[in-house]
C-alpha positions as CSV (number, residue, x, y, z in Angstrom):
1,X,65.2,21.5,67.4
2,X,64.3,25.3,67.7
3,X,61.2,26.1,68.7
4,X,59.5,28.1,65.5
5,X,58.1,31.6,66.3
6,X,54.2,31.7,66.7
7,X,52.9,34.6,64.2
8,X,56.2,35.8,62.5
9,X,54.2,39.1,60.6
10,X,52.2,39.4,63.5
11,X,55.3,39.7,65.9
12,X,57.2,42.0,63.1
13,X,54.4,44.4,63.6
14,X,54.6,45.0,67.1
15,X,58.3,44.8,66.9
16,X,58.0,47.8,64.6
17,X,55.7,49.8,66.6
18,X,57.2,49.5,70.0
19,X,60.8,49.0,69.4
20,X,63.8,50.7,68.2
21,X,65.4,47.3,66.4
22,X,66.7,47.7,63.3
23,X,64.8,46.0,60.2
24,X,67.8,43.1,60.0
25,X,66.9,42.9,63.7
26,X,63.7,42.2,63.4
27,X,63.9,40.2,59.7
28,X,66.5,38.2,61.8
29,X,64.3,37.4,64.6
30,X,61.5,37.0,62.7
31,X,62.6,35.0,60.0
32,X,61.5,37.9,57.3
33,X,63.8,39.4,54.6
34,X,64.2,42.9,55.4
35,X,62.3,45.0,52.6
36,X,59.8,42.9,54.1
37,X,59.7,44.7,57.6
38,X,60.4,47.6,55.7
39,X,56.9,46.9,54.1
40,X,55.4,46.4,57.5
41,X,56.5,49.9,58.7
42,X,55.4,51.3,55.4
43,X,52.0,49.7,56.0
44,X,52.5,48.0,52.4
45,X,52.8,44.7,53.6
46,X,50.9,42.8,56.9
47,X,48.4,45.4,56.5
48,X,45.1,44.8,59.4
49,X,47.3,42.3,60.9
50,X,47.2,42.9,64.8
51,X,50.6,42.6,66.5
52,X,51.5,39.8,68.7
53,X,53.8,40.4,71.9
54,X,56.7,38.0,71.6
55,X,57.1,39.0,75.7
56,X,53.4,38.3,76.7
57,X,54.1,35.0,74.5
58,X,56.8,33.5,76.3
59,X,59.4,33.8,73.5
60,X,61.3,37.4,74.0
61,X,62.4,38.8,77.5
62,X,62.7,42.6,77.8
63,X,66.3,42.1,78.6
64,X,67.2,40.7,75.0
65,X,65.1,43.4,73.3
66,X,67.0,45.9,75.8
67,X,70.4,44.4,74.3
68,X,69.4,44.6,70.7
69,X,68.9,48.1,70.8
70,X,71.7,49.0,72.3
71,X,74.2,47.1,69.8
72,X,72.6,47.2,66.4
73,X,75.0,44.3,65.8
74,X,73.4,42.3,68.2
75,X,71.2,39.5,67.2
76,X,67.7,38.5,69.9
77,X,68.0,35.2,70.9
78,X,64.2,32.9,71.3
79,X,63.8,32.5,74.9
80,X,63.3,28.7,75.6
81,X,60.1,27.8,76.4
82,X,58.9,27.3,80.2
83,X,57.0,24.0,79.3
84,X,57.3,21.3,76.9
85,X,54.5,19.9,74.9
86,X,54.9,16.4,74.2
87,X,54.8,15.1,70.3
88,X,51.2,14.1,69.2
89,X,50.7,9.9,69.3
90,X,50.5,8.8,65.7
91,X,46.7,7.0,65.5
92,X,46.1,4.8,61.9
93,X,48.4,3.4,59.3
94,X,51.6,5.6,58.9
95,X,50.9,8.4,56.3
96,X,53.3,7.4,53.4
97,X,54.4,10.0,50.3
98,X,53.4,9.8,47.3
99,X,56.8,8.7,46.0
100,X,57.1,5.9,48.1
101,X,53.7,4.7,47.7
102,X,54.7,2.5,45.1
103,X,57.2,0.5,47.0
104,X,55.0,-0.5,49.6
105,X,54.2,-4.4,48.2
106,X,57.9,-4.6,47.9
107,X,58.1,-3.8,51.9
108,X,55.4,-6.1,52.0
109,X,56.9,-9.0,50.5
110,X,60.2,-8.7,52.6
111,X,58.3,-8.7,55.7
112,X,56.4,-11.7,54.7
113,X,59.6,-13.3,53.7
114,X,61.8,-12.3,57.0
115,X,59.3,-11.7,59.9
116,X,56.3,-14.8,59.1
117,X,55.5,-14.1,62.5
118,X,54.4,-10.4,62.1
119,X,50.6,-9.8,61.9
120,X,48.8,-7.8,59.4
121,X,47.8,-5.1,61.6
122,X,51.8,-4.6,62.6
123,X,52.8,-4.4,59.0
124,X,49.6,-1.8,58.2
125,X,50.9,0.3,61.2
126,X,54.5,-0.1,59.7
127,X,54.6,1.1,55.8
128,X,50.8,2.5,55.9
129,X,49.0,0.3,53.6
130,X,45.6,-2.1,53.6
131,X,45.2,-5.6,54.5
132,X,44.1,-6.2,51.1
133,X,47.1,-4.9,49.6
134,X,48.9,-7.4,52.0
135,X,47.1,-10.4,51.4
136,X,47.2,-10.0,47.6
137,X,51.0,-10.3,48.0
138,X,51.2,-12.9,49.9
139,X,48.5,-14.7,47.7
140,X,50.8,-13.6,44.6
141,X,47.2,-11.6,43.2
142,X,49.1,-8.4,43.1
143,X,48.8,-6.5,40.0
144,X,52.4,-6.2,40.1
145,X,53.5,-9.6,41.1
146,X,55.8,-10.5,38.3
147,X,57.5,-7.5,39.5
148,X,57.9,-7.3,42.8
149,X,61.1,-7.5,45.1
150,X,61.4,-8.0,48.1
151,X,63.1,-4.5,50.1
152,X,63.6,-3.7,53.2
153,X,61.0,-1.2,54.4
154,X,63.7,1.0,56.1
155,X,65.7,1.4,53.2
156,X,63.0,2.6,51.1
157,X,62.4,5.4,53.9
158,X,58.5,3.4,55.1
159,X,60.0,3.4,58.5
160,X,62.4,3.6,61.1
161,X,64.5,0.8,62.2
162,X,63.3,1.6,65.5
163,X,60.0,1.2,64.5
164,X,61.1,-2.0,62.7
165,X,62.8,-3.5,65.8
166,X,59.8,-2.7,67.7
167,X,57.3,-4.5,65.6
168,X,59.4,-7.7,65.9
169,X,59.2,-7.5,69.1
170,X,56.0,-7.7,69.7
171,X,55.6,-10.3,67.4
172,X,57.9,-11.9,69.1
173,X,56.4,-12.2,72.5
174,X,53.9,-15.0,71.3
175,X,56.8,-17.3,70.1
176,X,59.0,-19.7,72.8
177,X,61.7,-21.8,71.8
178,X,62.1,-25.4,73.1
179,X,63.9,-24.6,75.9
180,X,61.3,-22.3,77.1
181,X,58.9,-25.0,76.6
182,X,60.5,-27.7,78.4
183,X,60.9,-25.2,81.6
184,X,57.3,-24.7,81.2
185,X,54.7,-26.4,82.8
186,X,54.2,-30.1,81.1
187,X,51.3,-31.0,79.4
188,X,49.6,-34.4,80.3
189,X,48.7,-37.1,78.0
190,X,44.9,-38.2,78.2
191,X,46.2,-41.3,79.9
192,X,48.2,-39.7,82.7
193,X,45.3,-37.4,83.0
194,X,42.9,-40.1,83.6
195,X,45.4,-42.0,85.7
196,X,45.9,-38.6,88.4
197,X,41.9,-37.8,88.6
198,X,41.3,-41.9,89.1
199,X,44.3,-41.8,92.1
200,X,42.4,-38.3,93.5
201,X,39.1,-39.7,92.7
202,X,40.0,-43.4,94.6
203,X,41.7,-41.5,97.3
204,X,39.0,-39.3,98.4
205,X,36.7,-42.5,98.1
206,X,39.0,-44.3,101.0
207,X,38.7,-41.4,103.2
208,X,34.6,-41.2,103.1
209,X,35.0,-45.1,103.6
210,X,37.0,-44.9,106.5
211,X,34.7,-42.0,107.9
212,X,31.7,-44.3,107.6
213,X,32.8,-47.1,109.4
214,X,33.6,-45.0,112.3
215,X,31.8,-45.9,115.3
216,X,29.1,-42.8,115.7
217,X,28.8,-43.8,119.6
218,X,32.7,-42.5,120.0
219,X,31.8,-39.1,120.6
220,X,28.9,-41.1,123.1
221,X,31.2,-42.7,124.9
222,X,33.0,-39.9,125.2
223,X,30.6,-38.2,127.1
224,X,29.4,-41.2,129.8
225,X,33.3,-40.7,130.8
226,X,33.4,-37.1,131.0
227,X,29.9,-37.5,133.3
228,X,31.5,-40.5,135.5
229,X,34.7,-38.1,136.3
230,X,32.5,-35.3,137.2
231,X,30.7,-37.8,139.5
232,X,33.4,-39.7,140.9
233,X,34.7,-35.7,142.1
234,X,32.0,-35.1,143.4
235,X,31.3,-37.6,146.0
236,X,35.3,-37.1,146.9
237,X,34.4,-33.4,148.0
238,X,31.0,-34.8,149.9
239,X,33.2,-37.3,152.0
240,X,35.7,-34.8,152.6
């Protein structure tokens, strides 16, 4: 997609007044009719508008001008621009025209009917309408109920199937199938439960048991041995 030209008029002006294009040249780069620029050199049309410099803007080299006015022929070329912006994130409910506006319960109802799993706020970002609007068709309160048919959002322009695809998606991501639940981690029964923190809850109580009917004088004994060695050694080294 070409970039458009920032200040058409304003750029014709200073095309006029420091070139030697042709009219068609300039109309043509431009995007002007040619009694138009006309009217610009005349001063009958774009009058008090300030030219722009298409060079000092990034979208006409010197070069191309250079080439123009050598071949009268010759049509200027934009020059591509040196950085890209990136497209604006769309924030609320998708703007939806007035033309369409009145299919919107009929999206609704087919994606109730085909996607259960979709929440409100997906289908609000999707075709741009109200959770009131949705929940009165799905509670059948509609105004229009009786005549309402289910359509495919896409088809009747709402949104793109990318958009679409998207949506289900994330919808999707909450939902497992059985076979993802049976290589999941297994829930308990309040039984088993009660069984497992009894075995833990017994086991712990054997090893406090066991602790306290350890003798405490071990670590005693312990110690008159350690002593007696250091004694025996000693009177070794006094006979020696």
């Amino acid at each position: 997609m070409a970039t458009p030209l920032l200040m058409p008029k304003a750029t014709a002006v200073w095309l006029v007044d420091n070139t030697a294009l042709s009219f068609e040249q300039i109309a043509a780069f431009c995007s002007l009719h040619p009694l138009e620029v006309q009217g610009v050199a005349d001063g009958d049309v774009a009058g008090g508008i300030m030219g722009a410099n298409p060079i000092q803007n990034g979208q006409l080299t010197r070069e191309e001008i250079q080439k123009a006015e050598a071949d009268p022929s010759y049509r200027m070329k934009m020059s591509e621009p040196k950085v890209r912006v990136a497209a604006a994130k769309r924030k609320g409910p998708r703007y939806t025209p007035i033309s369409r506006r009145n299919e919107r319960p009929n999206a609704i109802k087919w994606l109730l009917r085909n996607h259960p799993e979709m929440k409100d706020a997906q289908i609000m970002r999707l075709v741009g309408t109200t959770k009131s609007t949705i929940d009165s068709v799905r509670e059948g309160t509609h105004w229009n109920t009786a005549n309402l048919a289910a359509m495919d959002p896409v088809t009747l322009g709402l949104c793109s199937q990318i958009d679409l695809d998207l949506e289900v998606k994330r919808a999707s991501k909450g939902t497992t199938t059985p076979d993802e639940a049976d290589q999941g981690t297994m829930l308990l029964t309040a039984e088993e439960a009660m069984a497992s923190a009894g075995g833990r809850t017994g086991s712990a109580a054997a090893e406090q048991a066991a602790a306290a009917e350890r003798p405490e004088h071990e670590e005693e004994l312990d110690a008159d041995s350690v002593f007696a060695k250091l004694k025996s050694l000693k009177g070794d080294s006094a006979d020696h």
